[in-house]
N, C-alpha and C positions, 0 to 999 in steps of 0.2 A: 455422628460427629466425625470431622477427618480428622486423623492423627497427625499435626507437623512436623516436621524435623526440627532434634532439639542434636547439640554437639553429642556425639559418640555413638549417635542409632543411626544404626543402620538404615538404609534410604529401602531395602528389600524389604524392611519390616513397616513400612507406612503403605496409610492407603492411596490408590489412585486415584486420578482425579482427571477429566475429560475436557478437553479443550479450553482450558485456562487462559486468559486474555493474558497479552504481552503488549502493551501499547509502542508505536512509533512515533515517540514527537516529530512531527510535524516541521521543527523549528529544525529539525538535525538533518534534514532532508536537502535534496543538494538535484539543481540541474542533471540532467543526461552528459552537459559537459564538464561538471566535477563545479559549476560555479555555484557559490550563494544561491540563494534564492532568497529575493528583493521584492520589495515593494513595484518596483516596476516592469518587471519578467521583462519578455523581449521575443523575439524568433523563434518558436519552440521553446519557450519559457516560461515556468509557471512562476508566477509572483503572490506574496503573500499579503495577506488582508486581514482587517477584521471587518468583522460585519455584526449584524445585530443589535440591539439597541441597544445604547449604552458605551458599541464597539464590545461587547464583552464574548466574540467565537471567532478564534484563529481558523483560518481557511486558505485554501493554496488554488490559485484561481490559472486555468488554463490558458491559452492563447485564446485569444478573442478571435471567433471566424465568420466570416461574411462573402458570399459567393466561393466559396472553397473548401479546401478541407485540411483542417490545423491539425497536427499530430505534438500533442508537448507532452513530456516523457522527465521523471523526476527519479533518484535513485537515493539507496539507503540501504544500511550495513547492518544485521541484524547478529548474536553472539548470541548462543542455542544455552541458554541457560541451563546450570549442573542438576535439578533439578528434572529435566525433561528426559522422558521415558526410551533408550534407543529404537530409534525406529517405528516409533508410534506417531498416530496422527500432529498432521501440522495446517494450517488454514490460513492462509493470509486473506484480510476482511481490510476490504476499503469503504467507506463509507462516504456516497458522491453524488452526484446532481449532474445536470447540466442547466444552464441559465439562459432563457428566452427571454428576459425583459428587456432585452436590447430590440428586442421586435423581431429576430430574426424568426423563419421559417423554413420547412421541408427535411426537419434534419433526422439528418444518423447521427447518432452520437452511441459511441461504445467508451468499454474499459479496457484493459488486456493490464497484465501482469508476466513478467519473467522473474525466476528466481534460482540463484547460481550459490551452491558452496562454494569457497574459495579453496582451492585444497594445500595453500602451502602460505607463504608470510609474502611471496611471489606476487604475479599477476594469475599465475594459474589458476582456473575456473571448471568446472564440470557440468554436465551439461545442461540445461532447462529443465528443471524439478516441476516445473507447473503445470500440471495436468489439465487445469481448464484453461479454455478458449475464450475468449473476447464475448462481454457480455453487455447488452443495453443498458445504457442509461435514462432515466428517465428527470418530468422536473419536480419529484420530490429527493430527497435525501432518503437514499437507503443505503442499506448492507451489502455488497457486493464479492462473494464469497470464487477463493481459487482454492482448492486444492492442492497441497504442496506433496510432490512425491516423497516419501517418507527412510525407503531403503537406503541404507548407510549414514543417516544421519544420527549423531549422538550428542550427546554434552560439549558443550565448548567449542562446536564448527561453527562458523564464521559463513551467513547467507547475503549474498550480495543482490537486494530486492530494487527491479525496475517495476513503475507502472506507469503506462500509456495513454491519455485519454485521444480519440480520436473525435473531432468535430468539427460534422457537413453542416455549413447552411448555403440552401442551393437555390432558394427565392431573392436574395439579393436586396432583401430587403430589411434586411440591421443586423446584428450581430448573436450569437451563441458563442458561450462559454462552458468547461468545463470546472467544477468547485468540487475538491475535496476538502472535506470535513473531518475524518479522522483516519487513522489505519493501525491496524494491531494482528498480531501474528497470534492465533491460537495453538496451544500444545498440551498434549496429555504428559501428566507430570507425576513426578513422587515425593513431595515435600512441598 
């Protein structure tokens, strides 16, 4: 059984705990250019949806591409909860697709992730934490795992997270899209 933290213990005296889920609503998520994100996206713009029957699964739907190749790119502010272990593991996990039912063919379709502490209340940023590279997507929904560099980061730093989706369709003959699903930052923790 883990031991929580209760007022006056010690956080040295509780157990660890290995990659703890920290969800990113979706809804708090914001353009590459600092705008909303709308029901209707736009030019490198993810817009959002529901889908599902009923409408009952929030999703953030990529530029739609058709003989080309769409790059739409969404950001989001993450605060390294007091709880999280200095310096210990961190994971950002996108959960995502790409969509062929527009009939499109031949594609590449990736993911990519950048992820920035902020180091001051400034614009200052330090450098790309994210150790993984641009990884396929496919048309089911999975898990899409980056590895966030972990050195100097502690309680209460402030992560400024991009993600990318890139998508070819090079047949010319209807559309692909990229759809995220969910995203949450995992951390090993002490309480």
């Amino acid at each position: 059984m883990v031991t929580r933290y209760t007022q006056g213990q010690a956080r040295s005296s509780l157990e660890e705990e290995s990659l703890i889920r920290y969800p990113i609503p979706l809804m708090l998520c914001r353009n590459n250019d600092g705008t909303v994100i709308d029901a209707t996206g736009g030019d490198t713009k993810f817009s959002i949806g529901i889908v599902g029957w009923g409408g009952s699964t929030l999703v953030l739907k990529g530029e739609q591409s058709q003989n080309e190749t769409e790059l739409t790119t969404l950001v989001s502010e993450f605060r390294v909860p007091a709880e999280y272990i200095a310096s210990a593991n961190v994971k950002l996990i996108v959960h995502a697709l790409y969509d062929d039912s527009g009939g499109g063919t031949t594609p590449t379709c990736t993911i990519d992730a950048e992820v920035y502490e902020l180091l001051d209340t400034g614009s200052a940023a330090g450098p790309d934490l994210c150790a993984s590279a641009a990884v396929a997507l496919t048309t089911s929904f999975a898990d899409k795992s980056f590895t966030i560099t972990d050195a100097g980061l502690t309680a209460g730093d402030k992560l400024l997270i991009f993600v990318q989706t890139s998508v070819q369709e090079a047949g010319n003959s209807g559309w692909l899209q990229s759809i995220i699903g969910s995203m949450e930052l995992q951390l090993d923790i002490k309480g």
